[in-house]
SEVEXTI-364237 format. One line per field, with one value per atom (N, C-alpha, C, CB): x negated, y, z negated. Coordinates in Angstrom, 2 decimals, decimal comma. Each point is the difference from the previous one (the first is absolute). Glycine has a CB too. Example, Ala and Ser with C-alpha at 12.3 -4.5 7.8 and 13.67 -1.06 7.14 Angstrom:
2
c1 <- -13,19 0,89 -0,90 1,89 -1,54 -0,82 0,77 -1,18
c2 <- -5,69 1,19 1,20 -1,17 2,22 1,19 1,09 -0,63
c3 <- -7,80 0,00 0,00 -1,25 1,97 -0,06 -0,73 2,15
//
This chain:
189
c1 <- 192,91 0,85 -0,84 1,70 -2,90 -0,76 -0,42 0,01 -0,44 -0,45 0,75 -0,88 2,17 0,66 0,54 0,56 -0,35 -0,12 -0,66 -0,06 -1,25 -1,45 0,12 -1,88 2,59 0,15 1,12 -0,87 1,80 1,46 -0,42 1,84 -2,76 -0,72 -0,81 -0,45 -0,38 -1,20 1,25 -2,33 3,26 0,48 0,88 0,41 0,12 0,17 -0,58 1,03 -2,02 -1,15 -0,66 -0,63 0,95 -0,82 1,48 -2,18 2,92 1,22 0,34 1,14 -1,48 -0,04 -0,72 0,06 -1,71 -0,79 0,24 -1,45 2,18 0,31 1,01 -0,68 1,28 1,46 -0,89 2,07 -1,53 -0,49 0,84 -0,44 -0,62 0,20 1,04 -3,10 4,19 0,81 -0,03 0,97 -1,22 -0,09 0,80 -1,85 2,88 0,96 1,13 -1,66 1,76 0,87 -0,40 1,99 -3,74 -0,48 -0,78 0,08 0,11 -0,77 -1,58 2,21 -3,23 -1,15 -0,22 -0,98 0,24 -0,72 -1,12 0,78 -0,90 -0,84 -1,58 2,59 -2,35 -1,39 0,18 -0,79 0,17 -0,10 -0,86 0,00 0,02 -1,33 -0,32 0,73 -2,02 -0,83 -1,10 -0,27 0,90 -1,53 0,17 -2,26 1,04 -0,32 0,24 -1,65 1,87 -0,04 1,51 -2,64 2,91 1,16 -0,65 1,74 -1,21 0,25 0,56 0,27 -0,09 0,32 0,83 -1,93 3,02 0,33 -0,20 1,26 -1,84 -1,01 0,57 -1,43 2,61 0,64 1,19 -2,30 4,02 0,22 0,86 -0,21 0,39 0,54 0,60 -1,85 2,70 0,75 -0,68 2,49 -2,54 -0,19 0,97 -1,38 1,56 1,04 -0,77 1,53 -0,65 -0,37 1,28 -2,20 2,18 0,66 1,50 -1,77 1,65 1,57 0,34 1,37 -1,73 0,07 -0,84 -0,22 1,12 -0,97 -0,16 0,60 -1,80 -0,94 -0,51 -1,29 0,39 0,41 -0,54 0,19 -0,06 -0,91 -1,57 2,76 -3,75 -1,14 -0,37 -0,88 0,14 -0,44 -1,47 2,33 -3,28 -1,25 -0,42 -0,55 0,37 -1,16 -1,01 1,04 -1,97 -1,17 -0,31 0,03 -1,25 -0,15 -0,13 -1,42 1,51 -0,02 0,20 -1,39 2,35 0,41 -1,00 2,52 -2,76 -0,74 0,93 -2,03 1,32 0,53 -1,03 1,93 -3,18 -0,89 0,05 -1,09 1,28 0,08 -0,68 1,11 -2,67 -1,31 -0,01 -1,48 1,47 -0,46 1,01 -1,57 2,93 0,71 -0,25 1,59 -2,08 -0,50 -1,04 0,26 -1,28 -1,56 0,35 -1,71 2,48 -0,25 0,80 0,43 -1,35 0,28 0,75 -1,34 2,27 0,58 1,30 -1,21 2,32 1,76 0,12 1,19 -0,35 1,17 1,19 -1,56 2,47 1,70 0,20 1,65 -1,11 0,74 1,61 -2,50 3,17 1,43 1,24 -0,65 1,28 0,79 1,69 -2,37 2,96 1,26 0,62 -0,21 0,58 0,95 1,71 -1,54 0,97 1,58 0,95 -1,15 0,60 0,44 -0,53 0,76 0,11 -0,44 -1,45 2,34 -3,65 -0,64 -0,95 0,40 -0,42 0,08 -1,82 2,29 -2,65 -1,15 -1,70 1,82 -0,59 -0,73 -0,56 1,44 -0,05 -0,24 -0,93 2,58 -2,26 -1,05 -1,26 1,44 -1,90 -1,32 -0,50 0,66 -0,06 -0,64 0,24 0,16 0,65 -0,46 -1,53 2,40 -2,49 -1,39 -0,68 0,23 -0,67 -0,68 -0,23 1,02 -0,43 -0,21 -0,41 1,93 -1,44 -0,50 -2,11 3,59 -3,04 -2,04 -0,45 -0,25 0,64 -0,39 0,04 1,36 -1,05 0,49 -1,39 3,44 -3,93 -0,85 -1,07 1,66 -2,47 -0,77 -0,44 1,02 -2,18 -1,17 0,35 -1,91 1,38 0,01 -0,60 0,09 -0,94 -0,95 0,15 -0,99 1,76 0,53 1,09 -0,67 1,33 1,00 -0,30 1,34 -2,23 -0,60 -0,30 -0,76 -0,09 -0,45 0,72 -1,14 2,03 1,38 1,29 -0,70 0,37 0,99 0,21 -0,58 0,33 -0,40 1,89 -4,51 3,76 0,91 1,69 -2,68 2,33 1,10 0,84 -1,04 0,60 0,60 0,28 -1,45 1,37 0,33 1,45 -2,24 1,99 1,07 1,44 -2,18 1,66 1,37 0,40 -0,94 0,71 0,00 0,96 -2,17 1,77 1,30 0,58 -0,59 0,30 1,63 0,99 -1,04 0,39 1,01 0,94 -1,66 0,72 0,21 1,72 -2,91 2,48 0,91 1,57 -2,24 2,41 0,76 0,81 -0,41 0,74 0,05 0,42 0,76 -0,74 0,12 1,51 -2,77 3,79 0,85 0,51 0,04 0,81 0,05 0,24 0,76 -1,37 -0,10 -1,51 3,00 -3,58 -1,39 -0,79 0,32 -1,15 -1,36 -1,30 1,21 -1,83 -1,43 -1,02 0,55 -1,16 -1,49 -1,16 0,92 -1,77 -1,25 -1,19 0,97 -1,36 -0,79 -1,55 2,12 -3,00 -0,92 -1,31 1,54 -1,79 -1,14 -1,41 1,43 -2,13 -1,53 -0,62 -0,07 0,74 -1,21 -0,05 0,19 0,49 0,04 0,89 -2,03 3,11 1,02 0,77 -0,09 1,62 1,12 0,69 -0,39 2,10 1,04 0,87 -0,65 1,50 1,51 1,13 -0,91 1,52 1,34 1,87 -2,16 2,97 1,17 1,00 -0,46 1,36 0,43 -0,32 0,54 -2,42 -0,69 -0,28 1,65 -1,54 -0,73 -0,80 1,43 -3,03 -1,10 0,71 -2,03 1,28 -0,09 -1,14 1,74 -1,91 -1,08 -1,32 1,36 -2,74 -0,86 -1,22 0,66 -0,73 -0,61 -0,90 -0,20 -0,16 -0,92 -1,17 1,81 -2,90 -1,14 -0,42 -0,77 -0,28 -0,92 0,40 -0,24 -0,26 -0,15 -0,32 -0,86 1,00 0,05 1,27 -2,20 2,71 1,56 1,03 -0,52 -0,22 1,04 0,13 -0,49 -0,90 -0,53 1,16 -2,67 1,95 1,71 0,74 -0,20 0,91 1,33 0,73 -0,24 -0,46 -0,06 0,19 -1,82 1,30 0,13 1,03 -1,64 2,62 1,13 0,51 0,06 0,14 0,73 -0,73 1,64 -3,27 -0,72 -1,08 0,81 -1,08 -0,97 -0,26 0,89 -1,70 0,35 1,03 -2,11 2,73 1,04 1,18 -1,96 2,30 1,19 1,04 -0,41 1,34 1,45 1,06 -0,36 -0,09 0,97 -1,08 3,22 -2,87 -0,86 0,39 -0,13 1,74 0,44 0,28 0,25 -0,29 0,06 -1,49 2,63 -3,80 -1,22 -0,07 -0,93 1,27 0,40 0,26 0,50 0,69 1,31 -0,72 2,75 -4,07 0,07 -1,75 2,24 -2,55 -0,97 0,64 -1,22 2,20 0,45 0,40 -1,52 1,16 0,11 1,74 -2,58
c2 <- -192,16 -1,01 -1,17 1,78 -1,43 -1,01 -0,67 0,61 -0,23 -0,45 -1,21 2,29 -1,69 -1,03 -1,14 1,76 -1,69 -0,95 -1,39 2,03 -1,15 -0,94 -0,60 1,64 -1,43 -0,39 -1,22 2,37 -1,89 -1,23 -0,78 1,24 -1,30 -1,05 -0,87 1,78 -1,25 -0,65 -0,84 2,10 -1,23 -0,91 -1,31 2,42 -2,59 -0,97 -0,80 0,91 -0,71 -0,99 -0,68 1,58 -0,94 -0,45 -0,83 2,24 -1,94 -1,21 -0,94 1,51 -1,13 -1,37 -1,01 1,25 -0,87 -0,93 -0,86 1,44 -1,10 -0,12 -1,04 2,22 -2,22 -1,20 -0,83 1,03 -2,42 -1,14 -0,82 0,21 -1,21 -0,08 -1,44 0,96 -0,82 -1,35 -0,51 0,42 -2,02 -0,73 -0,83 0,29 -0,65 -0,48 -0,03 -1,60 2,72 0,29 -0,83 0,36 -0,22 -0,38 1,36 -2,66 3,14 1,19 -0,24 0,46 0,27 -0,40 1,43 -2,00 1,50 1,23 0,80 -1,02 2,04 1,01 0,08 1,77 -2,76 -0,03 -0,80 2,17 -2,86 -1,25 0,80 -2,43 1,70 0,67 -1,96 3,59 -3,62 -1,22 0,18 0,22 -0,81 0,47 1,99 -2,67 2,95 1,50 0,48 -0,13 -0,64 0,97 -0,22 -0,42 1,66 -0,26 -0,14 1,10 -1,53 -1,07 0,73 -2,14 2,69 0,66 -1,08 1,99 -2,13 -0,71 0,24 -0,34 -0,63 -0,16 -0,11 -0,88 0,07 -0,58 -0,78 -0,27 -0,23 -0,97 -0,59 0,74 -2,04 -0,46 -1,32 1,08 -1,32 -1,93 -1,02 0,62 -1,63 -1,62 -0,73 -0,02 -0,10 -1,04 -1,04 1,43 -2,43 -1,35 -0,96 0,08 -0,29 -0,64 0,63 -1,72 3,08 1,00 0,32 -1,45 1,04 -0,18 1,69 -3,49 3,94 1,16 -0,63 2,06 -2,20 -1,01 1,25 -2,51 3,70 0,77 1,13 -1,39 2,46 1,74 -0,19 1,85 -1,11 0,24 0,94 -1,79 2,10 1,60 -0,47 1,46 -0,40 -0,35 1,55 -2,44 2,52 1,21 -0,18 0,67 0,63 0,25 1,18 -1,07 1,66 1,46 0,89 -0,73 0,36 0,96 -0,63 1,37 -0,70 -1,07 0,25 0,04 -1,35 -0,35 -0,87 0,10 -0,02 -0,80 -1,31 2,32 -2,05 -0,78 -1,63 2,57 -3,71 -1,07 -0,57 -0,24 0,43 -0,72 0,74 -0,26 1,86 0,39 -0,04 1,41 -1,65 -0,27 -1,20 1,18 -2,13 -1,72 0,48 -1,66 2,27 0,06 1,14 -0,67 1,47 1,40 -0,88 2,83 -2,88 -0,58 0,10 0,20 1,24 1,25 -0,59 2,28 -2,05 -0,98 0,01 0,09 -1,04 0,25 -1,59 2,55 -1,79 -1,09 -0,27 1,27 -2,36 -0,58 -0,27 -1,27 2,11 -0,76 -0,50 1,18 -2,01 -0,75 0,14 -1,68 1,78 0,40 -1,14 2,71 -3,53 -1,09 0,01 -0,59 -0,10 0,61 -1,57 2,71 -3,71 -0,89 -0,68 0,18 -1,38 -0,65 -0,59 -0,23 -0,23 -1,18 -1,03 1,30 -2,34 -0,83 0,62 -2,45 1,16 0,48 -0,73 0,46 -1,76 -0,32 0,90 -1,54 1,75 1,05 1,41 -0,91 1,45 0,94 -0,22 0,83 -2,01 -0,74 -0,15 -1,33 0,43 -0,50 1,10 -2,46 3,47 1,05 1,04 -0,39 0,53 0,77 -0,92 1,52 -2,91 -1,02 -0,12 -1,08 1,36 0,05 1,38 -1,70 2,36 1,60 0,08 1,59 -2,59 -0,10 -0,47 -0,57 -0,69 -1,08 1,13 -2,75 3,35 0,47 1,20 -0,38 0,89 1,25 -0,65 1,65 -3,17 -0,02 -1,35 1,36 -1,48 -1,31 -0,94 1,18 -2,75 -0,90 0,50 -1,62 1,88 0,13 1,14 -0,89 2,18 0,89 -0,64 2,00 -3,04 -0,29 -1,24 0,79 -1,31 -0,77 0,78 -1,37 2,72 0,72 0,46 0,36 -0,11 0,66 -0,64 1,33 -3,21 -0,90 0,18 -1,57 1,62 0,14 1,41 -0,41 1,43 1,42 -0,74 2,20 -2,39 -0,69 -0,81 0,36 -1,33 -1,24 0,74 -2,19 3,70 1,07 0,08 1,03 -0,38 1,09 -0,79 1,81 -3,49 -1,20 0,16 -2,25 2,09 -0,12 0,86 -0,62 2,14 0,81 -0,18 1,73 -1,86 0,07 -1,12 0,76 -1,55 -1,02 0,31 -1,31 1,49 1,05 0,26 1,45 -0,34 1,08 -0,62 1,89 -3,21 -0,52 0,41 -0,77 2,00 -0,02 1,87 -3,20 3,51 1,75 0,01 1,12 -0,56 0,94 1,30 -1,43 1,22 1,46 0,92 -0,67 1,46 1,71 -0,16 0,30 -1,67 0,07 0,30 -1,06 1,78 0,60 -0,65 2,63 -3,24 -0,62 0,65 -1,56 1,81 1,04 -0,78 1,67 -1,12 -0,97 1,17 -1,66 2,15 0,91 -0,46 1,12 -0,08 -0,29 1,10 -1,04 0,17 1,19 -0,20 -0,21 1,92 -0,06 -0,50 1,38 -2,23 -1,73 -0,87 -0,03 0,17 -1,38 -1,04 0,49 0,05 -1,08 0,07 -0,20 -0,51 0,24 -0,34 -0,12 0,61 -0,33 0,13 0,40 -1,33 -0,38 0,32 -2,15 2,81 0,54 -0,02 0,34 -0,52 0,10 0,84 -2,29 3,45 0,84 1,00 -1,52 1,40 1,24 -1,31 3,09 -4,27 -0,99 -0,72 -0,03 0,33 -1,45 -0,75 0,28 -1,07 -1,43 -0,78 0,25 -1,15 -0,81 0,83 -1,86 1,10 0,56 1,19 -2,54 3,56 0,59 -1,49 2,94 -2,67 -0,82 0,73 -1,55 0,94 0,73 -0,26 -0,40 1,44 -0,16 1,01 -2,35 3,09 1,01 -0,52 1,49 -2,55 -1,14 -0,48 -1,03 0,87 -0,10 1,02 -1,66 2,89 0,95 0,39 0,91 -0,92 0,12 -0,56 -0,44 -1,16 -1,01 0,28 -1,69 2,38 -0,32 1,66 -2,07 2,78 1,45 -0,22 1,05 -2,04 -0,67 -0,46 -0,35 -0,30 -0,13 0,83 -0,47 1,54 1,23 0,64 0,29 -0,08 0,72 -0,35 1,33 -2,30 -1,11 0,20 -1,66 0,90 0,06 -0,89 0,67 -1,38 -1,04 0,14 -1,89 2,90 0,86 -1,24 3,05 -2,99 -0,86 0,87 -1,00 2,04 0,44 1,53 -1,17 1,18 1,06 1,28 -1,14 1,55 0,80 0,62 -0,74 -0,44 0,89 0,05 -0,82 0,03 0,83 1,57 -2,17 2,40 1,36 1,18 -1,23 0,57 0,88 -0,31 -0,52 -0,09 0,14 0,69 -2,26 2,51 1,07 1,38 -1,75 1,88 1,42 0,37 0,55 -1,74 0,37 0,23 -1,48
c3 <- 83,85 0,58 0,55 0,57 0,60 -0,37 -0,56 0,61 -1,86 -1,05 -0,83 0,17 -0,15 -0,62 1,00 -1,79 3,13 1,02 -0,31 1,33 -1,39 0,13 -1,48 1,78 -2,99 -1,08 -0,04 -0,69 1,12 0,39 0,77 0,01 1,06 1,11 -1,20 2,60 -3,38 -1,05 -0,59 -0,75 0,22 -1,21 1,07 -2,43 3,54 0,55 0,50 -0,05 0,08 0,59 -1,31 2,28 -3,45 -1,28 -0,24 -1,14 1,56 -0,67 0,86 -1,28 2,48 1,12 -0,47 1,93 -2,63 -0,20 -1,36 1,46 -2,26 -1,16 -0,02 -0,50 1,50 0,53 0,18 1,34 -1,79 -0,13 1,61 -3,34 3,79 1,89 -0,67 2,23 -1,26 0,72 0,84 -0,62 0,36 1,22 0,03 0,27 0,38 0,70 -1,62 2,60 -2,91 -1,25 -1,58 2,07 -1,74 -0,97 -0,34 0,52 -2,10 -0,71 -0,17 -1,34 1,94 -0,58 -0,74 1,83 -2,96 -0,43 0,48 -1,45 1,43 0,91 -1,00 1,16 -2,75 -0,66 -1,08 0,62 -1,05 -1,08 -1,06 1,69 -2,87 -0,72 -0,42 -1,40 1,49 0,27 -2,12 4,28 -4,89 -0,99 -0,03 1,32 -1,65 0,01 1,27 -1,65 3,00 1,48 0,20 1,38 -0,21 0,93 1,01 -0,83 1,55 1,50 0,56 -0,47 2,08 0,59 1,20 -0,99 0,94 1,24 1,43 -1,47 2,04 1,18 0,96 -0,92 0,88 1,19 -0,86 1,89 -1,07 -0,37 1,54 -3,01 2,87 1,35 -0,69 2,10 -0,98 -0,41 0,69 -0,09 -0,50 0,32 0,39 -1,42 2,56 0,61 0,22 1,11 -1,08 0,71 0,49 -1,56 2,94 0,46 0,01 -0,55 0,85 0,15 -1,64 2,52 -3,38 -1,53 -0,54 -0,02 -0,82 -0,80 -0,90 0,47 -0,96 -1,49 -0,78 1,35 -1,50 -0,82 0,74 -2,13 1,45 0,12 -0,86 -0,31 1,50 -1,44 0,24 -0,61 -0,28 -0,28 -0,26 -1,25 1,57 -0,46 -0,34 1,48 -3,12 -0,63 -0,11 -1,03 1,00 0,14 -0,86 2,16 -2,19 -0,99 1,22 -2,48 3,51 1,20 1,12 -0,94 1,60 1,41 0,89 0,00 0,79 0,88 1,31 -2,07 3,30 0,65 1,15 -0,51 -0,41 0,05 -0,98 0,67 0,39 -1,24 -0,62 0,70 0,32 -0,11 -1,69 3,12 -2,89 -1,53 -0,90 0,74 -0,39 -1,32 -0,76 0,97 -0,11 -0,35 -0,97 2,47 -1,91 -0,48 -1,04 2,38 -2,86 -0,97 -1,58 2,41 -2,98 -1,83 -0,68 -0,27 0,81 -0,95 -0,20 0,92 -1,65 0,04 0,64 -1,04 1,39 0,37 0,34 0,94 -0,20 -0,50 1,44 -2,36 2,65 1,07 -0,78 1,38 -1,23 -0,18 0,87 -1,57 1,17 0,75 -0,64 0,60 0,08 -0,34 0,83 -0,48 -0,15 0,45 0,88 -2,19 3,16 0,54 0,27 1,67 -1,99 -0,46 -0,91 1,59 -1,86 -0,86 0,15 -0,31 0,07 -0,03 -1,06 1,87 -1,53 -0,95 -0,43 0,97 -2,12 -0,29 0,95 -2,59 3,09 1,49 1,06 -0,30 0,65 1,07 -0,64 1,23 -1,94 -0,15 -0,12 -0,73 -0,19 0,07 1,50 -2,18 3,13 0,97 0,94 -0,56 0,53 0,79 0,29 -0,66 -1,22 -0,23 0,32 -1,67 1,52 0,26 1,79 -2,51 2,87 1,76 0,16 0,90 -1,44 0,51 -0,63 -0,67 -0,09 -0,62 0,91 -2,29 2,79 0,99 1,59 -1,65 1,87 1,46 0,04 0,03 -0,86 -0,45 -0,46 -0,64 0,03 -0,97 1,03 -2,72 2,50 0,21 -0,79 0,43 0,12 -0,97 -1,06 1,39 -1,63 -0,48 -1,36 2,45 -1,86 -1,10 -0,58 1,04 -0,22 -0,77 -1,40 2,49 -2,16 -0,77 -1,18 1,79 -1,51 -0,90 -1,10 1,62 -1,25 -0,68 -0,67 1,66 -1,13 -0,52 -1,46 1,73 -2,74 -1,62 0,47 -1,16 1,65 0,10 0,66 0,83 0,31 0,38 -0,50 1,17 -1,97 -0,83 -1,39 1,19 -1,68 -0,60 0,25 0,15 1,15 0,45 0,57 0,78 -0,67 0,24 -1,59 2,19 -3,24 -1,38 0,08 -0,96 0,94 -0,60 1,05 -1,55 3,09 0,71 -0,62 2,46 -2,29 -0,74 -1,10 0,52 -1,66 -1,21 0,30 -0,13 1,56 -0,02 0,56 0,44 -0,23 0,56 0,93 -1,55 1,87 1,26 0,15 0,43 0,60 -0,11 0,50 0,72 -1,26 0,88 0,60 -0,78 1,89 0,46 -1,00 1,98 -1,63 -1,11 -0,63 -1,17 0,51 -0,48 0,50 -0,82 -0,04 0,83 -0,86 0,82 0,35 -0,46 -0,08 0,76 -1,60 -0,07 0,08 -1,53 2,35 0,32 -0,64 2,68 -3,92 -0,23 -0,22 -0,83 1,70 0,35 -1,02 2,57 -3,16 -1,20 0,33 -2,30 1,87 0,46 -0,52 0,64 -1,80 -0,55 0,52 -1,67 3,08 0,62 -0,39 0,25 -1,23 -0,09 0,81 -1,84 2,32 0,42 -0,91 1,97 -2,20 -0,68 0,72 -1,74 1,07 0,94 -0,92 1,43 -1,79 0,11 0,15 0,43 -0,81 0,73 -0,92 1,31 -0,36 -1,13 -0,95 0,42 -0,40 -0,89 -1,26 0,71 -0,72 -0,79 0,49 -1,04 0,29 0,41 -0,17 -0,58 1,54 -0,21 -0,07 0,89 -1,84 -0,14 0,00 1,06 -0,88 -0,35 1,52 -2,35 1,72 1,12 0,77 -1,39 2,73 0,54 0,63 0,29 -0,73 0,01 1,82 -3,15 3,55 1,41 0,71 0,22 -0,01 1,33 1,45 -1,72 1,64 1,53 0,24 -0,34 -1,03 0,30 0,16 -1,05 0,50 0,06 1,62 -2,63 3,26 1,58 1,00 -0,74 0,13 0,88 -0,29 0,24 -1,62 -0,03 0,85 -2,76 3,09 0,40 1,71 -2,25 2,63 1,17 0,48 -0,44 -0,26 0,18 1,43 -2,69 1,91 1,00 0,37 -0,79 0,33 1,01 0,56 -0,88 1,09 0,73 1,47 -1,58 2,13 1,38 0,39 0,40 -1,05 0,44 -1,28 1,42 -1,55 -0,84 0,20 0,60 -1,62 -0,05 0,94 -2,75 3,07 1,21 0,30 -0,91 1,93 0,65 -0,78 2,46 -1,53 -0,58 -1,38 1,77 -2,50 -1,41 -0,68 -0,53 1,38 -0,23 0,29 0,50 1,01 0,17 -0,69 1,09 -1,65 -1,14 -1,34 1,28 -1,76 -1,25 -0,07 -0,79 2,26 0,47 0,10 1,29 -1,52 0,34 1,49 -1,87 2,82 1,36 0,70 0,04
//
């Protein structure tokens, strides 16, 4: 009887983990597959601004961590996704990541990285604009490219630098995060 106790406890705890987490009645998945790896979801939390829900993100990894310094610095995949909870244009998404670079990055890196940046305005634009239900993929590969995403379709051309993938990782886990709290929540905290 024990035995099988301790068996019905395993198998609920193996199906707890298996449920994919909701945040504010948004589905995240509990694992991506990235290329040859899965991604283990790390954390996910919302982005408000100004009383406004703007979207859900999720951030995978090949093993959760709740260290950001080394999620910045470790080579290995991984995804930032964004689940849109309104509409926004391809402005607003541009000059958002564009301040979240600026808020995390030096003149100086930012200079470095302009070529990457003047990239990543290209396809937002591209993408003309996201709506609620879309999900933006920001995938991060151990060649040092990034790719951008919407729906489970590239877009445009990978962008090369492991300096940009750094800043653009900064965003949400920087020392000057686009919101505290969903640095937190996409630490696992």
């Amino acid at each position: 009887m024990k035995r099988l106790l301790c068996l019905a406890l395993f198998a609920v705890a193996t199906v707890r983990t298996a449920l994919p987490a909701t945040v504010d009645g948004v589905h995240v998945a509990d694992a991506v597959r990235l290329g040859d790896s899965t991604l283990l979801l790390n954390g996910a939390g919302k982005r408000t601004r100004f009383f406004f829900n703007v979207y859900v993100a999720a951030l995978y990894l090949p093993e959760r961590s709740a260290d950001a310094a080394a999620i910045i610095a470790d080579a290995r995949p991984k995804r930032l996704s964004m689940t849109m909870m309104r509409r926004l244009s391809a402005s607003q998404l541009s000059g958002a990541l564009s301040e979240g670079l600026s808020r995390n990055s030096s003149p100086a890196e930012l200079t470095a990285i302009k070529p990457q940046i003047d990239s990543l305005v290209t396809i937002m634009r591209a993408i003309g604009s996201a709506n609620e239900g879309d999900v933006l993929a920001i995938d991060f590969f151990p060649d040092g490219t990034t790719r951008l995403g919407v729906n489970g379709h590239a877009l445009g051309m990978p962008i090369p630098g492991r300096n940009f993938q750094r800043d653009m990782l900064q965003i949400w886990l920087g020392r000057d995060p686009v919101q505290d709290d969903l640095k937190a929540a996409l630490l696992g905290r």
